[in-house]
MOPAC internal coordinates of N, CA, C and O (Angstrom, degrees):
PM7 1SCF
backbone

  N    0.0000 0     0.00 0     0.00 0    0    0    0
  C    1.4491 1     0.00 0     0.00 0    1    0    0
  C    1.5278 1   108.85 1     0.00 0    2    1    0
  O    1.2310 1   130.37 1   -66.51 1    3    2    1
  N    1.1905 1    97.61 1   113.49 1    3    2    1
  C    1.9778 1    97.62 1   164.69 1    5    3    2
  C    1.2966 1   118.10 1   -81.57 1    6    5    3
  O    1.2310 1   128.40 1   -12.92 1    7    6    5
  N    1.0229 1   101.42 1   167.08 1    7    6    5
  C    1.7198 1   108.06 1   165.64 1    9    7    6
  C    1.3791 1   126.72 1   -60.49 1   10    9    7
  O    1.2310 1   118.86 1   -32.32 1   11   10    9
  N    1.3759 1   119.79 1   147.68 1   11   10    9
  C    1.9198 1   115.16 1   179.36 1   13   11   10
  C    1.2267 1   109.11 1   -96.92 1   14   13   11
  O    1.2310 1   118.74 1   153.78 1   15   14   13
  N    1.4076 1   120.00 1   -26.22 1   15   14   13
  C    1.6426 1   117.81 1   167.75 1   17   15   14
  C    1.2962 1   125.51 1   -61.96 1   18   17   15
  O    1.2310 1   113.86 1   -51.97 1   19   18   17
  N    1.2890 1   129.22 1   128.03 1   19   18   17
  C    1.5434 1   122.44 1   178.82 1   21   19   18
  C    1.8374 1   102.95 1   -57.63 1   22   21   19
  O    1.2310 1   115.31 1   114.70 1   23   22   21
  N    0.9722 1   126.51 1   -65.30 1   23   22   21
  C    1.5337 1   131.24 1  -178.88 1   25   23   22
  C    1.2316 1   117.36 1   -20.40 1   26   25   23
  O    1.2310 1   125.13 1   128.12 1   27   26   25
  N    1.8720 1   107.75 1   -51.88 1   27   26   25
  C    0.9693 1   119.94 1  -125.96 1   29   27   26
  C    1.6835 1    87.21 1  -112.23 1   30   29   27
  O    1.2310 1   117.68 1   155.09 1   31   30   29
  N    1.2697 1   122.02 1   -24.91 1   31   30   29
  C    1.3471 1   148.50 1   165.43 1   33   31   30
  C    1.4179 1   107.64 1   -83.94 1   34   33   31
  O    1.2310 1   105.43 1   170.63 1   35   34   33
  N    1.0867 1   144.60 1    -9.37 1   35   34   33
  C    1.7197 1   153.85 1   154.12 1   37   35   34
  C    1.8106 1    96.31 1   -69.35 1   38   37   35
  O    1.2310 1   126.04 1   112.22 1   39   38   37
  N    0.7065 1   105.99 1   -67.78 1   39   38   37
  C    1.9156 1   117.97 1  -166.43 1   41   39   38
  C    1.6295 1    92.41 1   -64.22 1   42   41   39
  O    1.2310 1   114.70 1   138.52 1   43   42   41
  N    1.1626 1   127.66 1   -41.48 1   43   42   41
  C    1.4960 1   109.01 1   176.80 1   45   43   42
  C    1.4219 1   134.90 1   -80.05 1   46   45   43
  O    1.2310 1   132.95 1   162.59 1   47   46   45
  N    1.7462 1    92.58 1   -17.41 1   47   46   45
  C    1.9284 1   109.68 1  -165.87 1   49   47   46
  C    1.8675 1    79.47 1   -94.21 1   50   49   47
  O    1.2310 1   113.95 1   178.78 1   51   50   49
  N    0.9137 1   129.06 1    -1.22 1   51   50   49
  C    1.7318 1   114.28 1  -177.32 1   53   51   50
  C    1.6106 1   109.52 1  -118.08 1   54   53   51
  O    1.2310 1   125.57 1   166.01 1   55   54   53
  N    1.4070 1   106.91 1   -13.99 1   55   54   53
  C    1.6327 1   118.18 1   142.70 1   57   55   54
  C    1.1915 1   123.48 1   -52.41 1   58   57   55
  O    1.2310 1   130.04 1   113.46 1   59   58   57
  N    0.9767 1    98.24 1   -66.54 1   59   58   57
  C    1.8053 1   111.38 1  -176.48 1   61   59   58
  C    1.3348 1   101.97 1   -61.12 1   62   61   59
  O    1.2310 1   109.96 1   139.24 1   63   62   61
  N    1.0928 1   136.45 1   -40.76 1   63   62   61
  C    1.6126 1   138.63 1  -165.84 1   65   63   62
  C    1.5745 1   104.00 1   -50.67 1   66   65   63
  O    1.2310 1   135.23 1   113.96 1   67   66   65
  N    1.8509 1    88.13 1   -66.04 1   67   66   65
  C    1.6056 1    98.89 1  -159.21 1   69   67   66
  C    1.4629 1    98.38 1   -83.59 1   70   69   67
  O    1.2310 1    95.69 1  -169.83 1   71   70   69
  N    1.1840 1   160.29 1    10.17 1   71   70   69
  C    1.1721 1   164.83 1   162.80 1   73   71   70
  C    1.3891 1   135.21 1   -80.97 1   74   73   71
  O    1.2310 1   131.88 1   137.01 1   75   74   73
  N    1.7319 1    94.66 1   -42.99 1   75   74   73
  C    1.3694 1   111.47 1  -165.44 1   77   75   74
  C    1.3570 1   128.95 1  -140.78 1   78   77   75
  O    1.2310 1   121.25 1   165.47 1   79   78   77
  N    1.7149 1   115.21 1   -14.53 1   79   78   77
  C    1.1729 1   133.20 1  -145.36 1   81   79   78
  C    1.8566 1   104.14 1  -138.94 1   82   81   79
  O    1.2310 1   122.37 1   -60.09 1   83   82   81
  N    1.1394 1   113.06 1   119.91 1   83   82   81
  C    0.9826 1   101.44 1   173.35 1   85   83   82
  C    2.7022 1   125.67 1   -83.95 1   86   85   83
  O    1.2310 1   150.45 1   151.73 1   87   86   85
  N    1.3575 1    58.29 1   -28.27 1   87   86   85
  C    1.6330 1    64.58 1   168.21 1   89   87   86
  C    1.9947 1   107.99 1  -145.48 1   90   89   87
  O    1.2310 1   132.38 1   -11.34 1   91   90   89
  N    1.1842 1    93.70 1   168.66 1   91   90   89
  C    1.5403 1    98.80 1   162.95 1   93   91   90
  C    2.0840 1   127.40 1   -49.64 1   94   93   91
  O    1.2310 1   138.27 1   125.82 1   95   94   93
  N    1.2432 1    82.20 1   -54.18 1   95   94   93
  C    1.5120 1    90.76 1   163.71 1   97   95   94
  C    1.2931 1   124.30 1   -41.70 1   98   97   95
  O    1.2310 1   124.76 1   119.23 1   99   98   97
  N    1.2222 1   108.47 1   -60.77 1   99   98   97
  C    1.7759 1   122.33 1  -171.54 1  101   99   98
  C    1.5456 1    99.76 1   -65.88 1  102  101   99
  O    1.2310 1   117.05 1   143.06 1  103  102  101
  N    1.2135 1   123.22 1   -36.94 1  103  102  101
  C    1.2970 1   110.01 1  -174.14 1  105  103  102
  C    1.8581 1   114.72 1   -71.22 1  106  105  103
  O    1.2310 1   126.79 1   129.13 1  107  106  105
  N    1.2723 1   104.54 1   -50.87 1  107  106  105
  C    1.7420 1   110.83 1  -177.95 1  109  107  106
  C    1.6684 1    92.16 1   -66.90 1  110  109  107
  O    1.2310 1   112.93 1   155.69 1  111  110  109
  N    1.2782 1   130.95 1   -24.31 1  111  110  109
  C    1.5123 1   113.56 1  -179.21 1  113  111  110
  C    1.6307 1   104.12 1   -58.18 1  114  113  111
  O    1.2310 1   129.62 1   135.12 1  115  114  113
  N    1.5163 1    99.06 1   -44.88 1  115  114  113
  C    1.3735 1    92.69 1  -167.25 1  117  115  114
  C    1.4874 1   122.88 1  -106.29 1  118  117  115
  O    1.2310 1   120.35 1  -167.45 1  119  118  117
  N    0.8341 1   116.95 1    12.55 1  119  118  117
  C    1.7501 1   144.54 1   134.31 1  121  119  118
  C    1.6209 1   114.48 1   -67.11 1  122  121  119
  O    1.2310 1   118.37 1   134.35 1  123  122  121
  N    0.6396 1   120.72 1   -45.65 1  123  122  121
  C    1.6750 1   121.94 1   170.42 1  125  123  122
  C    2.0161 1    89.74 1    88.47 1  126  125  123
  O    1.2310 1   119.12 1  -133.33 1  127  126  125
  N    0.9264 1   119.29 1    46.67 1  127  126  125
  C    1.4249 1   132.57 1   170.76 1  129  127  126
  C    1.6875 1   134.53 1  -107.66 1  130  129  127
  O    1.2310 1   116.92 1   -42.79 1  131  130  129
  N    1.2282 1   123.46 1   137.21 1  131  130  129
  C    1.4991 1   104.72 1  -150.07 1  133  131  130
  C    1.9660 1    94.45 1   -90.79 1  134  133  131
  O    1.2310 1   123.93 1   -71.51 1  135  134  133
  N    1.3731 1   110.07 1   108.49 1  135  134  133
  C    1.9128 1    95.17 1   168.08 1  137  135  134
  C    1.6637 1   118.85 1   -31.80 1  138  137  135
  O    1.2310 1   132.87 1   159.54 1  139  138  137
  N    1.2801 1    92.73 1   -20.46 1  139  138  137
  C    1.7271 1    65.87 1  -162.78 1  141  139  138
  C    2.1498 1   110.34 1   -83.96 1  142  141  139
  O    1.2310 1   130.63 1   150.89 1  143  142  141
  N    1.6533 1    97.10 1   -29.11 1  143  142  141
  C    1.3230 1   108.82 1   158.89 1  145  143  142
  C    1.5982 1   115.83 1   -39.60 1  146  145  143
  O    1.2310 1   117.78 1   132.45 1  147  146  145
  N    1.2175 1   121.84 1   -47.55 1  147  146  145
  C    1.4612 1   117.19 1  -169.16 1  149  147  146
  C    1.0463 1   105.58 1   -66.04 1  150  149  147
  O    1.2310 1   122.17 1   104.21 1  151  150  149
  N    2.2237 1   113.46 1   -75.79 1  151  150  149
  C    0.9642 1   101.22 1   175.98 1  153  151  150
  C    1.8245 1   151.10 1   -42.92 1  154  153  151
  O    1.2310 1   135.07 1   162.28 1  155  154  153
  N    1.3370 1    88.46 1   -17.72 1  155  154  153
  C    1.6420 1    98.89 1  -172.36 1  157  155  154
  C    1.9939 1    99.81 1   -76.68 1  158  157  155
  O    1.2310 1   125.12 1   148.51 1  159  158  157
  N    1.8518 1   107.76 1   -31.49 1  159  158  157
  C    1.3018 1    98.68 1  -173.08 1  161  159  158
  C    1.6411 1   111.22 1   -74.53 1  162  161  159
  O    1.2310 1   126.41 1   162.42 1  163  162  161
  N    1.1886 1   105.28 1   -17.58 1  163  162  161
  C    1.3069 1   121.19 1  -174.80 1  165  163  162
  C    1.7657 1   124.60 1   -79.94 1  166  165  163
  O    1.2310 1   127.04 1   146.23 1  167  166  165
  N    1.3238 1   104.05 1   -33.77 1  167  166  165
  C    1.5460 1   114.64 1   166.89 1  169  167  166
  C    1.7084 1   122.00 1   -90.62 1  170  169  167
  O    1.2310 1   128.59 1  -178.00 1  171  170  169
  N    1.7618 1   101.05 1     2.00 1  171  170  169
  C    1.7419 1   108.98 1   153.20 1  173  171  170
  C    1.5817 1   107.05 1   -75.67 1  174  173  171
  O    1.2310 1   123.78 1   160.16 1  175  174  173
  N    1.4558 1   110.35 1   -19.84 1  175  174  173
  C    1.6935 1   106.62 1   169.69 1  177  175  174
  C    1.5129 1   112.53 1  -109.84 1  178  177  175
  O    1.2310 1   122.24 1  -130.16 1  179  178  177
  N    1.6826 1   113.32 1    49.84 1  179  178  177
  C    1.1578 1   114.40 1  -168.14 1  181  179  178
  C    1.9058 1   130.67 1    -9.52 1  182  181  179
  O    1.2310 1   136.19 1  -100.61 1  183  182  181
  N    2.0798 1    86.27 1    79.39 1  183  182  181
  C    1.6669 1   117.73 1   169.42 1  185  183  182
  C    0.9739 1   114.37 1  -120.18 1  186  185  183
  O    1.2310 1   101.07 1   -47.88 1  187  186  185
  N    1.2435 1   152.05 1   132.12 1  187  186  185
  C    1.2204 1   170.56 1  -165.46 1  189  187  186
  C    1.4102 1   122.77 1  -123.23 1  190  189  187
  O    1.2310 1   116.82 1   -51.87 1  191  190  189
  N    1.3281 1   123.65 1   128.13 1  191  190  189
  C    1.6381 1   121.93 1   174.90 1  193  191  190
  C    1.2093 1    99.46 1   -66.25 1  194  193  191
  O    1.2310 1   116.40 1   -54.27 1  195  194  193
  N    1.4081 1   124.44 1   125.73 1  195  194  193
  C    1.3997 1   127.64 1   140.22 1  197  195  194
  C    1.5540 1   127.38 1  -112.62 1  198  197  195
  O    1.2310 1   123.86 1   -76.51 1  199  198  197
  N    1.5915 1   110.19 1   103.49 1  199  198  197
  C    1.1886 1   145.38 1   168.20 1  201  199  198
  C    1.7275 1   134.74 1    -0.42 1  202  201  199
  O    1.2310 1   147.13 1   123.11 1  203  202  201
  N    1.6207 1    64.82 1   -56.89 1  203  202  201
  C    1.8667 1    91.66 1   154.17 1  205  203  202
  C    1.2435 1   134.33 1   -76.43 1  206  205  203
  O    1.2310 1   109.87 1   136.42 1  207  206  205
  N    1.1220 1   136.62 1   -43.58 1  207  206  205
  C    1.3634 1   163.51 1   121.64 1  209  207  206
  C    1.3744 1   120.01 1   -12.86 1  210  209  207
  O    1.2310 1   123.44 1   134.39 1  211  210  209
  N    1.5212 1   111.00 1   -45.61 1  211  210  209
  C    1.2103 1   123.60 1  -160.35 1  213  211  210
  C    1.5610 1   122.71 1    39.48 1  214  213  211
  O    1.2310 1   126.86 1  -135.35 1  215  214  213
  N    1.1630 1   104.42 1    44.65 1  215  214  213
  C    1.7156 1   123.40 1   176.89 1  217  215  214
  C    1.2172 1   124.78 1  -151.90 1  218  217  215
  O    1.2310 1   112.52 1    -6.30 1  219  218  217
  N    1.3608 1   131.72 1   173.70 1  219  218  217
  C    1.5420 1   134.72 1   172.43 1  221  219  218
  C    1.2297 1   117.64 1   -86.56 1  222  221  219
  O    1.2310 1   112.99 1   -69.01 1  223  222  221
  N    1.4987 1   130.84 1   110.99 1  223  222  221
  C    1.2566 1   132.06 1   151.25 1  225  223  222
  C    1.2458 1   137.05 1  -106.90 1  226  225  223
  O    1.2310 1   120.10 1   180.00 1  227  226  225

């Protein structure tokens, strides 16, 4: 279960990134979570995946 807050779901999807995850993909693969759900909750708090980074800025 992720979080429903964008904020609050920003601070955890950029946990998981740098911790555990090598890309966005790998993480919702193994979350069973749809990318496009995140990102979309995440760019109502104008954040963006960056690739490079492998995090939200």
């Amino acid at each position: 279960m992720i979080p429903n807050d964008p904020a609050m779901l920003l601070s955890y999807v950029n946990l998981k990134l740098r911790d555990f995850y090598g890309s966005l993909q790998n993480l919702c693969d193994d979350l069973d979570v749809s990318e496009e759900e995140i990102t979309d909750k995440l760019a109502s708090i104008d954040y963006h995946y960056d690739k490079e980074r492998n995090q939200f800025v």
